[in-house]
N, C-alpha and C positions, 0 to 999 in steps of 0.2 A: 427523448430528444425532441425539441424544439421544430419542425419544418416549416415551409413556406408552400411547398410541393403538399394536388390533390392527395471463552477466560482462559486464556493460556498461560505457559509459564516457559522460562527458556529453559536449557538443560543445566546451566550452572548460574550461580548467584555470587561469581567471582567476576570482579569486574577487571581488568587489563591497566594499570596505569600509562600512564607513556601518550605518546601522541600520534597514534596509528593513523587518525584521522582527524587533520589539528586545522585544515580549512576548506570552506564550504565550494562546493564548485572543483577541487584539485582534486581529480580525480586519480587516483594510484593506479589507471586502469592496466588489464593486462588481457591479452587475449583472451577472451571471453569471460571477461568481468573480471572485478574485484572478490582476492578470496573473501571479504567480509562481503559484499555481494551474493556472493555462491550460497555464502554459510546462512544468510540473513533467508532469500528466499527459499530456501530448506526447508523453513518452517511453513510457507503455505500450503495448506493440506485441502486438497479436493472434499471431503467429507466436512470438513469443520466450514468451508464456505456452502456447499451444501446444505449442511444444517443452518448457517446465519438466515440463508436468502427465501427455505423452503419449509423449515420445519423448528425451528427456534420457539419454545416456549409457547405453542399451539399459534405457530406462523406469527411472529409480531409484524413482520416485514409485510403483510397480506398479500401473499402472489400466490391464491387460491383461486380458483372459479367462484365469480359474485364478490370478490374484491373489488373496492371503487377508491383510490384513495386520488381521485379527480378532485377538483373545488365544489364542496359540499359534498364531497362522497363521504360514508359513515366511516372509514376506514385512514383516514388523510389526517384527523386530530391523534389518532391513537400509535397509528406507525411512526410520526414524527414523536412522539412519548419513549415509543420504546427506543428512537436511535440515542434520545439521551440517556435515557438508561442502561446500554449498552456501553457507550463513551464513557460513562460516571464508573460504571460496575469495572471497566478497563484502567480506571484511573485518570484518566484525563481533564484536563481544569475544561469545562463545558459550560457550553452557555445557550441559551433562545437569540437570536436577533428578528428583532422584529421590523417591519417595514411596509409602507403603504403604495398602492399603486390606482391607477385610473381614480387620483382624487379621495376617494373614500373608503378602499378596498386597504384587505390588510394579509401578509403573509409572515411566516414563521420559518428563517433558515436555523440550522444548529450548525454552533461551530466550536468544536474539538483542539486545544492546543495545546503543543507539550514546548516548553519555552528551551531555546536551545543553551547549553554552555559554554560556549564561548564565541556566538557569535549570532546573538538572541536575536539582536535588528535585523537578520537578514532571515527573510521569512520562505515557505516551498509550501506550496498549497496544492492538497486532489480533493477534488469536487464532484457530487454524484447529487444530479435531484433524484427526491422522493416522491414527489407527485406525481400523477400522469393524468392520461384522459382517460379519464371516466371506467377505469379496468384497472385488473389485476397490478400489471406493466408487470412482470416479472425479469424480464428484459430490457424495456424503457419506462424505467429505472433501476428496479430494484438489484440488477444483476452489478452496477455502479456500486450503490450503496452499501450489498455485501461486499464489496474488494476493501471500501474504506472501511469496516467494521471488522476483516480477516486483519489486515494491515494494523489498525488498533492495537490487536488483543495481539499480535506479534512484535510489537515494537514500543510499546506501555511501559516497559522498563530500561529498555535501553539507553545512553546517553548520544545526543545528536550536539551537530556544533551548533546547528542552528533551526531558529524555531520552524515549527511542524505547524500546520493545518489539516484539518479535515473536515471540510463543510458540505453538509445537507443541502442544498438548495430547495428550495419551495419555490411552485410558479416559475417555473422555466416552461412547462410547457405553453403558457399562456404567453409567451412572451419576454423568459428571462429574465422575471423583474425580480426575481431572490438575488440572483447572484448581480446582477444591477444594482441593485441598492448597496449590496455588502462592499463591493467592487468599488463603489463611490465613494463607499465609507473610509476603504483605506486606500483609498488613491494616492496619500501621502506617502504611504511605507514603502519600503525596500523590500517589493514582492517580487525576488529572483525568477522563480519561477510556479507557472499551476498549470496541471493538467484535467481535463474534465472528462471522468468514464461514465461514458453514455452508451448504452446498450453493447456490452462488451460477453454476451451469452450465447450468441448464435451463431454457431460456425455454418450453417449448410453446407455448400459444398465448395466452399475456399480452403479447409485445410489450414494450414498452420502459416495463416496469413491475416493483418488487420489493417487499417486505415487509421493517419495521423492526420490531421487536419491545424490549420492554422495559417495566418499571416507571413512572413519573409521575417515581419521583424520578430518574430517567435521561434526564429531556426536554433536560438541558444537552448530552448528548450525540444523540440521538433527532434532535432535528429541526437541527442543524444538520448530521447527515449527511445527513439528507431532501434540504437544500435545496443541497449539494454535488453528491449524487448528482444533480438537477435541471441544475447551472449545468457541474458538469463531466462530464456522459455521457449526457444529455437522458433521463433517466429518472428517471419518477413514483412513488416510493415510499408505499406506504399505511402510514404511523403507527400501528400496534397495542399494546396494553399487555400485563400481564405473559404469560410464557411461559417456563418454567425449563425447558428443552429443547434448550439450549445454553450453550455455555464462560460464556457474559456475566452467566446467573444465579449461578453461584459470587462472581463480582465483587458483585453486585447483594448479597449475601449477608452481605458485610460492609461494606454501606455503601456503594460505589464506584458513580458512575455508569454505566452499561453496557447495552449493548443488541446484537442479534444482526439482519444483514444477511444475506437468506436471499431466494433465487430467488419469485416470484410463486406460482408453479403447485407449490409442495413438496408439498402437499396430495394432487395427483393427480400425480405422476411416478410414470410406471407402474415405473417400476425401483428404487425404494425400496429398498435393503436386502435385495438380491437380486441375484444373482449375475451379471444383466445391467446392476448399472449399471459399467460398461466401457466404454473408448472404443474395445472394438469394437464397439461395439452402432450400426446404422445411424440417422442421424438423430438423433442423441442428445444428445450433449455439444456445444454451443452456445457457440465459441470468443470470434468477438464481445460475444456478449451478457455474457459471465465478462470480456472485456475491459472490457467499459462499466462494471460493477462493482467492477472493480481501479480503474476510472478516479475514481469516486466518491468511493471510500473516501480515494486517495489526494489530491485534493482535502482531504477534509475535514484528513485529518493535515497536508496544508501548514499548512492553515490557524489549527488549535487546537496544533501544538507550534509554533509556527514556524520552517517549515523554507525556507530561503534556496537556493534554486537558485543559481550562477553564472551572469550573463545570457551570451547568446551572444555572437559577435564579431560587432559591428557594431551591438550596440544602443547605441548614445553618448546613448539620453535613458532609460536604463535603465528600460524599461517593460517585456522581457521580448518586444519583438517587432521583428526586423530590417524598419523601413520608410523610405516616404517622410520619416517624422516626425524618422528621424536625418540628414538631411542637412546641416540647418542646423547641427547640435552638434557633429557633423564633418568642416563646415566649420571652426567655432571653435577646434574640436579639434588642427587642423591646422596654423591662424594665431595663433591667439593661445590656449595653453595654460592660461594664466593665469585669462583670462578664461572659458575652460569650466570652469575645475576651482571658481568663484566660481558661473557659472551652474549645474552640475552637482554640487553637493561630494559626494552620496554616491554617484557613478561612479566609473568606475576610467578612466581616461585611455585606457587599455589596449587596453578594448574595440575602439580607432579602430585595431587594429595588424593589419588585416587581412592583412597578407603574414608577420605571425609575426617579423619582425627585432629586434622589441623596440625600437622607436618609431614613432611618429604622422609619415610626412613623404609626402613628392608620390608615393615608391613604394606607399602604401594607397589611391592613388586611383583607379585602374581596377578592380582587386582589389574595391574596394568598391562601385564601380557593377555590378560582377558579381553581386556578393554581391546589392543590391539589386534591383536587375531578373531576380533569381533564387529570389526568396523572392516568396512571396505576399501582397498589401499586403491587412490585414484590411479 
């Protein structure tokens, strides 16, 4: 963060026809989120963002001690290498954008997009710089970086209505001239909304609390990631206003709605931009609590691009949760086809194929009392 101040896979490869989520921003919300919501941040896994941020492939991310990926640090060309190779290896159409600042100086953001279907011009962007000063930053930034990279590799196959970003920023600490220039670049478009996680790893001792930061005219984005972060990761966000001190004021800068999701206690992290913030540092980097915030954010994106999970196998009253509740629809499912696909028309029949043969018949029915007395009934 900027101051002024001293390979996954989902569980099924059956996609849901129908239009569960047919436009960007309408939100189906429901007391504590949307079941695709629910279902969607399930998949963030504490250990799999652990490994991105700390131990990936002998650390690509470098947030060891004697990490430098500052400007000119030896580690600042090769961490920005590996986030494309990550977005590439995820599947994502990835790209360098390149950009000059103070005259003759030159930086490299990457940006990750998955193009939406049926509502591709409207674009949601989260943003994490790579760089820092002169250290490890395992927390500013890299703890950012890993949320877009768990998000990635959870949401890679999915269908959204509308297009996805996910950008790296470079040189944000020097002044925010990555996401400056990219910002200028599409000034044009219809960027609904972007949020930028900036040191999103250190709980100290705030607890299952973070800081939203942003403008008035960014409340479209602001508080409905508040009440995401609420319904999918049981944390209370305090609403603050402007604060140009990260990627989201570049956005804000030309119009775009934007706001910056940032740890509670940034204030006082003893490790600031200093060479202990590392995740060798004892007691420090806060796995869970960067989980809950991946969990948040990702919530919110289901919800404002619409993004369509695949329900599991065995949900036949497609709500997004294997229970008691599908018995009866796979019973119908079973007997009479017809009639489910009249009671259920935007399910996929499919879902009832729990032994994988590629039909609904008497061989799904044990397989499915497994399935169900094996899952936990909310």
């Amino acid at each position: 963060m900027f101051l002024s101040r001293p390979f996954r896979t989902s569980l099924v490869a059956v996609a849901v026809a129908g239009g569960l989520v047919v436009v960007c921003s309408a939100s189906r919300a429901l007391a504590g989120g949307t079941p695709e919501g629910q279902y969607a941040v399930s998949f963030v896994d504490e250990a799999h963002y652990a490994y991105l941020h700390g131990n990936m492939e002998s650390n690509p991310l470098y947030t060891h001690n004697g990490h430098n990926k500052g400007w000119g640090g030896a580690e600042h060309g090769p961490c920005r290498n590996s986030i494309v190779n990550v977005f590439q290896g995820y599947g994502w159409s990835t790209s360098v954008h390149p950009f000059t600042f103070w005259l003759f100086f030159s930086g490299q953001n990457v940006i990750a997009e998955k193009l939406g279907t049926t509502q591709p011009g409207t674009i949601y962007i989260l943003g994490a710089h790579y760089d820092t000063v002169n250290n490890p930053g395992a927390d500013d930034n890299a703890s950012g970086v890993a949320a877009l990279l768990e998000i990635a590799g959870i949401i890679a196959d999915w269908d959204s209505a509308c297009t996805i970003r996910l950008c790296a920023f470079d040189k944000e600490e020097l002044g925010l001239f990555g996401s400056a220039a990219y910002a200028d670049d599409v000034a044009n478009q219809n960027i609904a909304g972007m949020i930028s996680l900036d040191m999103i790893a250190y709980r100290g001792s705030a607890g299952d609390t973070a800081r939203i930061y942003g403008r008035t005219t960014s409340n479209s984005v602001k508080l409905p990631l508040a009440q995401a972060l609420a319904d999918y990761a049981g944390i209370a966000a305090t609403v603050g206003g402007q604060l140009d001190a990260s990627d989201h004021a570049s956005f804000e800068a030309v119009g775009k709605p934007a706001c910056c999701l940032i740890e509670y206690s940034y204030e006082s992290n003893p490790h600031y931009h200093s060479s202990s913030d590392s995740c060798d540092t004892p007691n420090y980097i806060d796995y869970s609590y960067a989980a809950q915030l991946t969990r948040g954010t990702l919530g919110w994106l289901v919800e404002a691009a619409g993004i369509a999970p695949p329900h599991p196998v065995g949900d036949l009253n497609c709500d997004y949760v294997v229970g008691f509740g599908d018995i009866n629809p796979f019973v119908m499912a079973l007997v009479n086809p017809a009639a489910y696909a009249a009671a259920y028309p935007d399910c996929d029949i499919l879902n009832g194929d729990i032994n994988g043969d590629g039909a609904v018949d008497f061989g799904d029915i044990n397989p499915f009392v497994n399935l169900l007395t094996a899952s936990p009934e909310p």
